[in-house]
DRENZATI-479012 format. One line per 5 residues: their letters; for each residue x, y, z of N, C-alpha, C. Coordinates in steps of 0.02 Angstrom, whole numbers. Layout:
// residues N
a) X Y Z X Y Z X Y Z | ... $
***
This chain:
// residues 370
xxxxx) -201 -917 1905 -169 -935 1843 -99 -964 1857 | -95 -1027 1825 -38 -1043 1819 15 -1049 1795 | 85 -1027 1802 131 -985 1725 203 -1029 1758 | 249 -1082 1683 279 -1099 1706 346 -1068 1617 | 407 -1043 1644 434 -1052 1582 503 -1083 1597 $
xxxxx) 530 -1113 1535 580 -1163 1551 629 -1147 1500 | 697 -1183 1479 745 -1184 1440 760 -1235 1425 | 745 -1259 1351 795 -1334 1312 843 -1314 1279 | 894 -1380 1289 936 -1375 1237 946 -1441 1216 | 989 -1463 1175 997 -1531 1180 1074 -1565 1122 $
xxxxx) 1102 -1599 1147 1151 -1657 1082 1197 -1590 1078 | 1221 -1593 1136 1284 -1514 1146 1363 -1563 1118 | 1390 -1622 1125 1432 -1660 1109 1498 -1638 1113 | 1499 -1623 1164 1571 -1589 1190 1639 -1634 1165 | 1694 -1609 1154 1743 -1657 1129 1798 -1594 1102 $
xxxxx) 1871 -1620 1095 1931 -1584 1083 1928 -1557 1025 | 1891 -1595 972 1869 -1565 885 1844 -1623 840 | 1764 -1598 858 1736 -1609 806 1724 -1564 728 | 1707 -1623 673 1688 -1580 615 1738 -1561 593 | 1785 -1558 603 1853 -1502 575 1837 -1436 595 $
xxxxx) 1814 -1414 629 1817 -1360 666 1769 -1345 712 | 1726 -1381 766 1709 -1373 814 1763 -1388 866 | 1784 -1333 906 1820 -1355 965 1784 -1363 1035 | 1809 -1385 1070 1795 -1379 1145 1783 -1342 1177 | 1816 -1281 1148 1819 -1199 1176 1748 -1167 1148 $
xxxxx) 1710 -1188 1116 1670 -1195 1062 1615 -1190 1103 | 1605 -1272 1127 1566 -1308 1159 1552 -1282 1222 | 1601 -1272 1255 1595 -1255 1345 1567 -1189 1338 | 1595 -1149 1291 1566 -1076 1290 1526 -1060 1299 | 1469 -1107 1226 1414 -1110 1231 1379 -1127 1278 $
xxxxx) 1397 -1187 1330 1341 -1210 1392 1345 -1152 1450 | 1421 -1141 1456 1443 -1092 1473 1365 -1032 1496 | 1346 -995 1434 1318 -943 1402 1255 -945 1418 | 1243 -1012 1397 1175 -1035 1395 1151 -1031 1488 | 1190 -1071 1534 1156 -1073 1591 1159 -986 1640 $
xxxxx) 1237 -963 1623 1220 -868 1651 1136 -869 1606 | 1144 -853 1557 1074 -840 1518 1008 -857 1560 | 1003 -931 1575 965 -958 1630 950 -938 1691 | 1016 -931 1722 1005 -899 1783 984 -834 1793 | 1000 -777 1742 968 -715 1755 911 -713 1699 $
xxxxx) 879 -756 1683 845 -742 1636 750 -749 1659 | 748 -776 1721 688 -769 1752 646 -845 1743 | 677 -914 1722 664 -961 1715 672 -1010 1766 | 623 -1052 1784 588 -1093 1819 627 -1164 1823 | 654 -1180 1777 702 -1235 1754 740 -1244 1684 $
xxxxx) 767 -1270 1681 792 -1291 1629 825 -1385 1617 | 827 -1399 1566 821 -1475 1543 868 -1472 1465 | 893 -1520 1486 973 -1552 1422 958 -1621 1394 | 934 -1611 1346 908 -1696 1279 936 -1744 1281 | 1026 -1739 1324 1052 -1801 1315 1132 -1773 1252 $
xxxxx) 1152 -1824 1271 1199 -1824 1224 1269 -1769 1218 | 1295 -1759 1302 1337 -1727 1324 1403 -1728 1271 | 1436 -1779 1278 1489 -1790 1211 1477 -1823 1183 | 1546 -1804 1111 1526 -1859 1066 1550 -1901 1076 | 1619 -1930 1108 1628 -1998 1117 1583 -2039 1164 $
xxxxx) 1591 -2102 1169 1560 -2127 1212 1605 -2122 1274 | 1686 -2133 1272 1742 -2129 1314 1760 -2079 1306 | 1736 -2009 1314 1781 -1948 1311 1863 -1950 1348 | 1895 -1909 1311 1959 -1884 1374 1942 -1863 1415 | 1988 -1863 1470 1977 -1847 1551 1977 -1770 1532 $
xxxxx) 2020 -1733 1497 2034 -1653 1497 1949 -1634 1483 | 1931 -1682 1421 1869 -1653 1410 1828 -1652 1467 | 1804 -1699 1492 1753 -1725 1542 1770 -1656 1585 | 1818 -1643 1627 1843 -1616 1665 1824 -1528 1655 | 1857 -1523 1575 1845 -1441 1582 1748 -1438 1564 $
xxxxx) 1709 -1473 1545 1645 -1473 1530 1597 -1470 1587 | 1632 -1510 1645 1595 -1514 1713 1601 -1458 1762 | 1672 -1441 1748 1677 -1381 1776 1660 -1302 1755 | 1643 -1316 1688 1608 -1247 1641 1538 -1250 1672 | 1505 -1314 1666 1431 -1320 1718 1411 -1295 1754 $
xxxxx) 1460 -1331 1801 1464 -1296 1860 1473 -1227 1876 | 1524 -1217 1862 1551 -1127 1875 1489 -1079 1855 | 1480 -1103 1774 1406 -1044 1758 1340 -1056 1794 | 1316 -1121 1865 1274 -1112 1888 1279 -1077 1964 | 1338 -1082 1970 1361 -1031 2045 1294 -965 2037 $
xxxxx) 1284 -948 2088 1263 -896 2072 1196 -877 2150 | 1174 -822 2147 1126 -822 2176 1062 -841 2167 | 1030 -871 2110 971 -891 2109 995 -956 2076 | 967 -1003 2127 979 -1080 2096 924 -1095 2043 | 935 -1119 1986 879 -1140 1931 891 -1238 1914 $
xxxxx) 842 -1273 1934 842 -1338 1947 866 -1363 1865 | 897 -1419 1846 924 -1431 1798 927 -1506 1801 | 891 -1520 1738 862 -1583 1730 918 -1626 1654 | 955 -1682 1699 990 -1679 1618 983 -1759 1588 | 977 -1750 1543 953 -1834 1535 1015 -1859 1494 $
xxxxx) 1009 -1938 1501 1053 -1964 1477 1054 -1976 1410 | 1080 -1956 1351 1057 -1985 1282 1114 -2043 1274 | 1114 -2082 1198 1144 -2128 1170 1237 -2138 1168 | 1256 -2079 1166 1323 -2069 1165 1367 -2075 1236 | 1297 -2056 1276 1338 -2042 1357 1343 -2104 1388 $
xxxxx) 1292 -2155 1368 1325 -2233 1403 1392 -2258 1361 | 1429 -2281 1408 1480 -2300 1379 1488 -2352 1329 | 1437 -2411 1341 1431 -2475 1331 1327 -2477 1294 | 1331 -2521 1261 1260 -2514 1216 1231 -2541 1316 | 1253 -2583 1362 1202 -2634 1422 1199 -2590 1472 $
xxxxx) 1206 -2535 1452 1210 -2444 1500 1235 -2470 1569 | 1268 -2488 1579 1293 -2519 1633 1339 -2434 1669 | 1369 -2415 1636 1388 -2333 1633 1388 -2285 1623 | 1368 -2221 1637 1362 -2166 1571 1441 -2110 1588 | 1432 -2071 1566 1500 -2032 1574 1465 -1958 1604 $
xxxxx) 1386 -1955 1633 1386 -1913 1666 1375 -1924 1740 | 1385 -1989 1767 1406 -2004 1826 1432 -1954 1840 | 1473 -1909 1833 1525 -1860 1883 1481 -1811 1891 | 1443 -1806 1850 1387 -1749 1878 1341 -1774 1926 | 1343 -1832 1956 1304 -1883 1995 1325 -1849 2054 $
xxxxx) 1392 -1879 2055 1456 -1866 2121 1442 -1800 2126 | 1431 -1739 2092 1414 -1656 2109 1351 -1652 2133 | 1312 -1690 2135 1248 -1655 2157 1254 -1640 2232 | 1271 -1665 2270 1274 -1653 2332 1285 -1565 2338 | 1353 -1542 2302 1344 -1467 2316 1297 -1460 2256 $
xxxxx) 1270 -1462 2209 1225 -1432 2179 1145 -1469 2166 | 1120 -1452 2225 1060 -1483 2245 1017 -1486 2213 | 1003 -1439 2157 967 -1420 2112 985 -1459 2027 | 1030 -1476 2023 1039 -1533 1975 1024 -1610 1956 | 988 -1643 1942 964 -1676 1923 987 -1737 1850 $
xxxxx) 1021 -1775 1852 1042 -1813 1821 978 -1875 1803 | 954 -1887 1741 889 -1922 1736 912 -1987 1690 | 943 -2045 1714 984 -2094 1688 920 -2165 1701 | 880 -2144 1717 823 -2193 1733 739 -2160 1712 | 700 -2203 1675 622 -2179 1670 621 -2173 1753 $
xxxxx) 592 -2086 1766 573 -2068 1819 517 -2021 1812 | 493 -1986 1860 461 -1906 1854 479 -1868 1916 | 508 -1827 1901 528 -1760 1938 468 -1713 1961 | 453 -1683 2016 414 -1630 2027 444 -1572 2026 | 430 -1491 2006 485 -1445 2002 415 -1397 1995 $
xxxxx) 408 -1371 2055 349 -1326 2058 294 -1345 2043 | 248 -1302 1972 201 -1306 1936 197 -1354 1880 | 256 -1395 1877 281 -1467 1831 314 -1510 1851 | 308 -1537 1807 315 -1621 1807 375 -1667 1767 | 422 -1665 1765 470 -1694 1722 475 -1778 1720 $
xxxxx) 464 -1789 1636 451 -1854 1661 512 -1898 1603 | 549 -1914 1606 631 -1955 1573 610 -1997 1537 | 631 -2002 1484 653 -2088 1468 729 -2077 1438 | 781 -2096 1469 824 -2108 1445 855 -2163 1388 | 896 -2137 1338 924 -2160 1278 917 -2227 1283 $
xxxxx) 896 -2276 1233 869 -2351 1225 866 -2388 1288 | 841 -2355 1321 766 -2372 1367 704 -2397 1361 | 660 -2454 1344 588 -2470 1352 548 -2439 1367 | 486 -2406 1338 436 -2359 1353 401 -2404 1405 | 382 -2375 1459 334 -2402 1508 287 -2348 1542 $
xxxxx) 240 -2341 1536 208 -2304 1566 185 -2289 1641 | 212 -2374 1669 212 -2391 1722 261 -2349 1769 | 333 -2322 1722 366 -2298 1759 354 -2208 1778 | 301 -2194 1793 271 -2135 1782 215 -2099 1827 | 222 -2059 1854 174 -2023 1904 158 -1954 1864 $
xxxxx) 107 -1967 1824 54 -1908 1822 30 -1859 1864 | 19 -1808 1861 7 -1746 1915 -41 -1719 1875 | -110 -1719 1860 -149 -1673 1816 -145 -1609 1826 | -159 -1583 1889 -143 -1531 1913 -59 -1476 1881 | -37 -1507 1874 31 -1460 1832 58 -1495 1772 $
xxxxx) 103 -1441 1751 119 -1468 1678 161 -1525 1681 | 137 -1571 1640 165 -1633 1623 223 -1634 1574 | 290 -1629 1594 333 -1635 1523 360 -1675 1499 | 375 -1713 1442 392 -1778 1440 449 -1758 1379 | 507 -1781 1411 583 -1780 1365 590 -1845 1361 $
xxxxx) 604 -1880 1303 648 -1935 1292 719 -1912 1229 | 760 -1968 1225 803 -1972 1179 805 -2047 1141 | 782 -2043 1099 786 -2102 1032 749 -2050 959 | 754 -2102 926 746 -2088 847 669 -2125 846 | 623 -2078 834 549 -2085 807 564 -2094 735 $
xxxxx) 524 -2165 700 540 -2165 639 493 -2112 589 | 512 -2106 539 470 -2080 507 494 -1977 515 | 542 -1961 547 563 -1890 570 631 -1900 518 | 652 -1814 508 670 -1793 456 738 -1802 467 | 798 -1825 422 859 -1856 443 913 -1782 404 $
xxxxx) 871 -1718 400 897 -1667 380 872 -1616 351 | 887 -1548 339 880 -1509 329 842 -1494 255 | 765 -1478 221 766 -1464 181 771 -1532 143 | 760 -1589 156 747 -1650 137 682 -1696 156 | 672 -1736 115 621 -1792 117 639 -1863 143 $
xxxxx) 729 -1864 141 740 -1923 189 694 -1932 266 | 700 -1968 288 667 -1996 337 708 -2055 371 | 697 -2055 453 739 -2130 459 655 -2171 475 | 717 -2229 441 667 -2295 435 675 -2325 489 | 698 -2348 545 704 -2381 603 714 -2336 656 $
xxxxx) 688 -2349 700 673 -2297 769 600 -2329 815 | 574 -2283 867 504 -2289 894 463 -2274 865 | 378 -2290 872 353 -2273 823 308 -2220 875 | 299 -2156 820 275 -2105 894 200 -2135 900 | 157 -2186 887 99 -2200 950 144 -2211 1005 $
xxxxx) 215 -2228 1016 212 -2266 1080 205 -2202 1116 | 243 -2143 1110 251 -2089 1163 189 -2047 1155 | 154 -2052 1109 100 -1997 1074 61 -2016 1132 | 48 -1980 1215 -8 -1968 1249 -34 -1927 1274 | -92 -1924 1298 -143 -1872 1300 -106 -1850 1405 $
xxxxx) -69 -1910 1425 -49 -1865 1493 3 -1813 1492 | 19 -1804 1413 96 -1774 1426 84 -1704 1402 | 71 -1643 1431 53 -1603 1395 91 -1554 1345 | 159 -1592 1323 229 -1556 1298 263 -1602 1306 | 299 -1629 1222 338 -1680 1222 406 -1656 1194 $
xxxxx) 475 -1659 1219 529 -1663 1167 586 -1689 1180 | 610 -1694 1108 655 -1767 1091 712 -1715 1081 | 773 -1778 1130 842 -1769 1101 857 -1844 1038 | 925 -1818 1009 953 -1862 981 949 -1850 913 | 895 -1834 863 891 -1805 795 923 -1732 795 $
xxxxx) 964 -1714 774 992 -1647 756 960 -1604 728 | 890 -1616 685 859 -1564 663 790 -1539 682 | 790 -1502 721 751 -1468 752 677 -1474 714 | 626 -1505 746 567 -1529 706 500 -1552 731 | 442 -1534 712 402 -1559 742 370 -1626 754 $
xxxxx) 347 -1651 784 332 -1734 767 230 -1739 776 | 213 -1783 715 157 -1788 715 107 -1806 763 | 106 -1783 817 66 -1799 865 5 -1794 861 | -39 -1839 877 -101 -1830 874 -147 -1801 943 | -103 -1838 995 -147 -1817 1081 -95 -1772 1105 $
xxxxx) -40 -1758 1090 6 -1707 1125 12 -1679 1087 | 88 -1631 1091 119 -1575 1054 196 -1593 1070 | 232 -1574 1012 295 -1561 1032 337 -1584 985 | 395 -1592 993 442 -1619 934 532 -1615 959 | 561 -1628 902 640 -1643 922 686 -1548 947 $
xxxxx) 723 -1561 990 760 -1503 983 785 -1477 943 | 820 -1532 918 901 -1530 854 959 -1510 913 | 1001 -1502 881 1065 -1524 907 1067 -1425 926 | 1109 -1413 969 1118 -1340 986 1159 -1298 958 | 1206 -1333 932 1243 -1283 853 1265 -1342 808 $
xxxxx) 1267 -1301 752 1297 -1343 699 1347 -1410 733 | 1330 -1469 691 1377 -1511 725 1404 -1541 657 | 1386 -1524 616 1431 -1553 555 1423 -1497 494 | 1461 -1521 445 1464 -1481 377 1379 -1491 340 | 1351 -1531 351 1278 -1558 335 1247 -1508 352 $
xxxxx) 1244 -1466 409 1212 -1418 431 1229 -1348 410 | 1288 -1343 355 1309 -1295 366 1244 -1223 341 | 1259 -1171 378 1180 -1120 339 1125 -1151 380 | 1108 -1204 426 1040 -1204 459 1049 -1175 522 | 999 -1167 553 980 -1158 626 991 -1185 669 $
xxxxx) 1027 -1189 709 1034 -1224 764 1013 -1176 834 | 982 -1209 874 1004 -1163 957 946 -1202 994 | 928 -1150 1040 882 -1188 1104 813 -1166 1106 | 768 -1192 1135 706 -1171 1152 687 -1139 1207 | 638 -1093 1214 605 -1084 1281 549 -1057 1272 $
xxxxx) 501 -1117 1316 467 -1115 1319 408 -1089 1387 | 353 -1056 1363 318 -1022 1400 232 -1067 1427 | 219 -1103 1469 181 -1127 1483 143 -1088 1543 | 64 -1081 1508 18 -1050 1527 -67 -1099 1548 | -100 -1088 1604 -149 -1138 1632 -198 -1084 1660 $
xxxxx) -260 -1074 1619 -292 -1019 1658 -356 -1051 1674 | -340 -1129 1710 -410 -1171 1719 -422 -1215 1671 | -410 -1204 1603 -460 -1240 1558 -405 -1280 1505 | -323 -1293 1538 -268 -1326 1506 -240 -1293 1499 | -184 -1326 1477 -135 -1275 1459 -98 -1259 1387 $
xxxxx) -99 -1190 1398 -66 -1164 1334 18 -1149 1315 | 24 -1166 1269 120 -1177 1279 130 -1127 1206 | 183 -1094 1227 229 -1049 1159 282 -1036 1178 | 293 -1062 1141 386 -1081 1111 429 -1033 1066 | 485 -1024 1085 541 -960 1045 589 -1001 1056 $
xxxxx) 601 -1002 980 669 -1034 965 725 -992 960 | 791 -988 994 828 -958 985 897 -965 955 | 923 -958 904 972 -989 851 1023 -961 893 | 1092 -1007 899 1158 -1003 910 1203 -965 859 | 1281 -967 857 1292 -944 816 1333 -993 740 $
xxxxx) 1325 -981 672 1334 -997 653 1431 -1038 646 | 1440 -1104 626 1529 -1114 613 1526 -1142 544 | 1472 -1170 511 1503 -1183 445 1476 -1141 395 | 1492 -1141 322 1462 -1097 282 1466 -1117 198 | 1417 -1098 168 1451 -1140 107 1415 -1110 48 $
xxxxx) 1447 -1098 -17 1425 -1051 -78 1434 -1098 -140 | 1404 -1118 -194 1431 -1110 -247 1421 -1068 -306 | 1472 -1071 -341 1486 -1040 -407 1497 -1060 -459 | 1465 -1031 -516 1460 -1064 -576 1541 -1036 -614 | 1553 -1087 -649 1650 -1060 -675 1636 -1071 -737 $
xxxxx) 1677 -1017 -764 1651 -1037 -848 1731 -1020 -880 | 1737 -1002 -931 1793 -991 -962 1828 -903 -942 | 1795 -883 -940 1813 -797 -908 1795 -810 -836 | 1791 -853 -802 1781 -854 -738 1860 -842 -715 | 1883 -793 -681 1949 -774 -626 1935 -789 -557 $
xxxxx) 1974 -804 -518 1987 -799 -438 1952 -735 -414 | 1960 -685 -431 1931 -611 -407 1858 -603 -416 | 1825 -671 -474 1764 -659 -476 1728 -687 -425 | 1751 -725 -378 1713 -756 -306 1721 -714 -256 | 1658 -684 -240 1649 -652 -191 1604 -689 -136 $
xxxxx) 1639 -691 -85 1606 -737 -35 1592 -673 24 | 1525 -677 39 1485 -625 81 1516 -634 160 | 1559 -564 197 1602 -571 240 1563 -600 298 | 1485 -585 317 1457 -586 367 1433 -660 363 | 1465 -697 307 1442 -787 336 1520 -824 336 $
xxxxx) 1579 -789 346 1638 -800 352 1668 -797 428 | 1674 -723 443 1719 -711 495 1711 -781 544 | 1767 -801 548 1781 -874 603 1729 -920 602 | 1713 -938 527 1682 -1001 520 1736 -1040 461 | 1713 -1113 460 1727 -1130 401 1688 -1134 360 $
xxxxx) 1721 -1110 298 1702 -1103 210 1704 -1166 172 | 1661 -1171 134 1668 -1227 80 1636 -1180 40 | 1677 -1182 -6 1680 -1173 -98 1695 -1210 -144 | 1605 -1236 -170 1610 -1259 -236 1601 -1239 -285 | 1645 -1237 -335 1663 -1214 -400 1641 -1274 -445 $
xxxxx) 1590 -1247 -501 1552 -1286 -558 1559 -1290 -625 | 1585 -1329 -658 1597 -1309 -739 1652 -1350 -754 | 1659 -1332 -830 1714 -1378 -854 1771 -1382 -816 | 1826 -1460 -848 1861 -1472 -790 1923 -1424 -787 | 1928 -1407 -836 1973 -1347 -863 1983 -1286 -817 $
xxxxx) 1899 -1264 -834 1901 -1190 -802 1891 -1206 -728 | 1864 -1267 -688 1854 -1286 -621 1923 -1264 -588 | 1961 -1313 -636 2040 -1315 -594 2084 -1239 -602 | 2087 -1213 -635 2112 -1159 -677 2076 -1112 -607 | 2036 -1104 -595 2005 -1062 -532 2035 -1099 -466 $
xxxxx) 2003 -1150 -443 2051 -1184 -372 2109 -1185 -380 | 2149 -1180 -444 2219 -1189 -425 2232 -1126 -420 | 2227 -1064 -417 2244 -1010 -430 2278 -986 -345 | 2346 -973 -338 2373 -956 -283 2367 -913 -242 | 2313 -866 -248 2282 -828 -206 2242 -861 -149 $
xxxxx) 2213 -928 -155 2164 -950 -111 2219 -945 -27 | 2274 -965 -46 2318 -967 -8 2312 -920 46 | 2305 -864 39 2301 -789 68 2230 -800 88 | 2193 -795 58 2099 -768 66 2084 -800 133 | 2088 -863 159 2084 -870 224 2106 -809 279 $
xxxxx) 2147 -816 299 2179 -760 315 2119 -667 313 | 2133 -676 244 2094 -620 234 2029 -604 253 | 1992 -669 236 1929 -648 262 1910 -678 347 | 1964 -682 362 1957 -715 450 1925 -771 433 | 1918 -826 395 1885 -900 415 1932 -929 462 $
xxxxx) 1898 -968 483 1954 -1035 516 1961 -1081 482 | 1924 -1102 396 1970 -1126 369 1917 -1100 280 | 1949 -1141 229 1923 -1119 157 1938 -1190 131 | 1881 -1226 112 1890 -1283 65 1857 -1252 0 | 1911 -1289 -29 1879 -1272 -130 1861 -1329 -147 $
xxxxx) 1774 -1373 -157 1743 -1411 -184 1738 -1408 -251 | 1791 -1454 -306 1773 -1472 -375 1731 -1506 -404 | 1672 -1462 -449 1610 -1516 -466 1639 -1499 -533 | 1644 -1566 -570 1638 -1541 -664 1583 -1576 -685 | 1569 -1546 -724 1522 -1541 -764 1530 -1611 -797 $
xxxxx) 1482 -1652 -831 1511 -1703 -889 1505 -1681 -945 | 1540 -1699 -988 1548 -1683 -1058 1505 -1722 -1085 | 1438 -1676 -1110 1388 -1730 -1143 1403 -1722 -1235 | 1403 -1808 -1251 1423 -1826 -1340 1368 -1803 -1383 | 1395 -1788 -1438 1326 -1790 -1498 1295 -1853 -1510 $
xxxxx) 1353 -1888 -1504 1313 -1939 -1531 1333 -1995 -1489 | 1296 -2071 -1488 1291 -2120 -1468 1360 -2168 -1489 | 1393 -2200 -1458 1441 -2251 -1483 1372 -2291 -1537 | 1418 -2303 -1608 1393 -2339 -1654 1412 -2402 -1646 | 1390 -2433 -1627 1428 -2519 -1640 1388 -2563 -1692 $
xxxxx) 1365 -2542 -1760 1337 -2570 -1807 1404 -2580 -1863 | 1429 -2573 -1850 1485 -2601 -1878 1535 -2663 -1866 | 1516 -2681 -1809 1561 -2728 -1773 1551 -2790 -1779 | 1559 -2854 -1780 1574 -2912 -1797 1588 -2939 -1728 | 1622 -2928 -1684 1607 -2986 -1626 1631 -2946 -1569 $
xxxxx) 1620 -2964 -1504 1647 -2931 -1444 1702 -2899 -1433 | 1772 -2928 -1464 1822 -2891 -1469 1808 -2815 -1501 | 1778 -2810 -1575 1782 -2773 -1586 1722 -2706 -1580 | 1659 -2734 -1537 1633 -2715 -1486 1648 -2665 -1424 | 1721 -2719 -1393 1768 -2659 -1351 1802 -2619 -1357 $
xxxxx) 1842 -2623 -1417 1886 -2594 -1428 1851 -2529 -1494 | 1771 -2529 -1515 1764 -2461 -1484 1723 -2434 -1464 | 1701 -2463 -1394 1680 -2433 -1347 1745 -2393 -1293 | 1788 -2427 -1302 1826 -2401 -1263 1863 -2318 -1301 | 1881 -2341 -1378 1875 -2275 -1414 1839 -2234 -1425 $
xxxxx) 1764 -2238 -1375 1746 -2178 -1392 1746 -2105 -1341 | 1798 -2117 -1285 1791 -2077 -1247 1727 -2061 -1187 | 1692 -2130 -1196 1641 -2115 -1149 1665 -2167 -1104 | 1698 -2238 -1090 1732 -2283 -1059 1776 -2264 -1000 | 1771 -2293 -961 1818 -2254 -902 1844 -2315 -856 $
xxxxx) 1905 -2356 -876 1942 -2408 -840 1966 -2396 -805 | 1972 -2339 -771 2015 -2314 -724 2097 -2334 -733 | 2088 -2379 -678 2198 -2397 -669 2175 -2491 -708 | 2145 -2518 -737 2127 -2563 -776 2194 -2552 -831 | 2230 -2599 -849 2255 -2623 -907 2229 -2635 -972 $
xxxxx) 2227 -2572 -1020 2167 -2599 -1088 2191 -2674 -1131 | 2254 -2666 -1135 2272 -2737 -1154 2259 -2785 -1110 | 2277 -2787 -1079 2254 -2846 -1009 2163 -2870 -1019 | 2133 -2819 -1036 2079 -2837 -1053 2052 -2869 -1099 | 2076 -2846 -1154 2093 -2870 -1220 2097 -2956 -1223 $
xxxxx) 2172 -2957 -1199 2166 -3024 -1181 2135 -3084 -1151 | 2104 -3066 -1081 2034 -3086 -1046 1994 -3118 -1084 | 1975 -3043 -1120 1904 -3065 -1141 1920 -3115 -1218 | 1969 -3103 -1267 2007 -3158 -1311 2013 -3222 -1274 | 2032 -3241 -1218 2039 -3307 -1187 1971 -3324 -1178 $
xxxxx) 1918 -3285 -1137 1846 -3299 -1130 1829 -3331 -1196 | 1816 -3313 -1274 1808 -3316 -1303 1816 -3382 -1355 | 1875 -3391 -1322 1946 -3460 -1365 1908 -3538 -1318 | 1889 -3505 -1273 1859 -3559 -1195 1804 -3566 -1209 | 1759 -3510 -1234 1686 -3529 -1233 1677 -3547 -1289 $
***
């Protein structure tokens, strides 16, 4: 019997601060975590989706403390081979002429067991098969050595059209690959960096689907799942069988709303401590514009950070619209002027920083002309 298990992660986007509150310290922690985890965790390999930072030109501090967090957490006594592919962000330039994990190039020498995958290749790594396509790369099949005999794994990074552009939505992106191209029967386990939300993709001859990104990377996410996979691949003669455990990171954004009414107070928002401590908050407050503001302005918010340990508290104002009884009447009116003038009196008109006289006049000259 043949038993292989592995570790994904993917779209880690290291950088000084993203989101308004992802830091760096953030980021490294996590890879940090993730590879000790690896190394004592009894796994065969492990593999990265692409998409190291978010700039395309990171700072040198960044580059620097990220390579060396890598590094340091794979020291160790049991080397675990590490497969990292290049995604979209890491070439510098769209004609990939560069990527910015070159310096992990220059390290392999002491870390023999690392693997930088900046080219369609296939890797051998025991009982599998690693097979690349790096970020807007040309599918070729040509570039590819099949092994029937062990597990075939096939990582790319691009956008399959037709996959979910978020959480709990029906959007979809419309431009991308179309999965016949990768959908094959040699790959026995497929997955994608580059989509942030962790998902399956319709395969018809394989299996497999996107990572998502490894923690929250924006306010969009705030409340979903983020983290890594590992997966358990099993061959007892007759193919192979794969099961997968997803394992969620920890949460940084968070977000509630509340309905505000006229007895609505500051003391009546209770925000649940265990989706706070050292995340950021967004609070939206709903209802007239009155009682909206009358609550966000209230000078306590000032403090409540603080209080409830966030790293930060936004107050989101939704008002409500003021719906009319009735319809603007304009059966009374006699010609366009007096048309506007009351539509504009009826409180449903909204000129913003517009001049109502100025208008007035306009449309009187239009009128004198036509």
């Amino acid at each position: 019997m043949k038993r292989i298990r592995f570790l994904a992660y993917s779209d880690i986007h290291h950088d000084r601060k993203a989101a308004r509150c992802i830091t760096l310290d953030d980021t490294v922690n996590l890879e940090s975590q993730i590879h000790h985890y690896i190394r004592d965790g009894g796994f065969d390999f492990s593999v990265f989706g692409g998409d190291r930072y978010l700039k395309r030109e990171p700072e040198d501090e960044v580059k620097v403390r990220a390579d060396v967090a890598l590094l340091s957490a794979r020291q160790g006594e049991r080397a675990v081979p590490h497969f990292h592919l290049v995604g979209n962000h890491d070439w510098t330039k769209n004609d990939r002429g560069w990527h910015t994990s070159e310096s992990l190039k220059y390290l392999m020498d002491s870390d023999q067991y690392l693997f930088v995958m900046d080219t369609p290749e296939s890797i051998t790594c025991g009982n599998a098969v690693i097979h690349s396509l790096p970020a807007d790369v040309p599918f070729d099949m040509a570039n590819y050595q099949v092994d029937p005999e062990r597990f075939n794994l096939f990582i790319f990074h691009n956008v399959v059209r037709g996959s979910f552009i978020a959480d709990n939505s029906d959007a979809v992106f419309q431009d991308g690959i179309a999965v016949s191209e990768i959908d094959r029967p040699e790959w026995d386990f497929v997955l994608g960096g580059d989509v942030h939300v962790p998902q399956q993709i319709p395969f018809r001859n394989t299996r497999g689907g996107y990572l998502g990104a490894v923690l929250q990377r924006t306010r969009a996410d705030a409340d979903q799942e983020r983290g890594w996979l590992e997966v358990t691949a099993t061959n007892n003669g007759s193919g192979w069988e794969v099961e997968t455990e997803f394992k969620p990171t920890r949460n940084f954004f968070h977000r509630e709303t509340w309905e505000v009414g006229p007895d609505t107070k500051f003391e009546d928002i209770r925000i649940d401590e265990r989706y706070v401590d050292d995340q950021a908050v967004e609070v939206k407050l709903v209802g007239d514009r009155k009682d909206v503001d009358r609550v966000a302005d209230d000078p306590k918010w000032a403090n409540y950070t603080d209080i409830m340990m966030a790293r930060s508290i936004e107050i989101i104002r939704d008002y409500k619209v003021q719906q009319k009884e009735a319809v603007v009447d304009l059966t009374s009116s006699t010609n366009a002027v007096d048309d506007l003038g009351i539509y504009l009196g009826s409180g449903f008109a909204n000129i913003g920083n517009l001049n109502q006289d100025k208008i007035f006049e306009v449309l009187q000259r239009m009128l004198q002309e036509g």
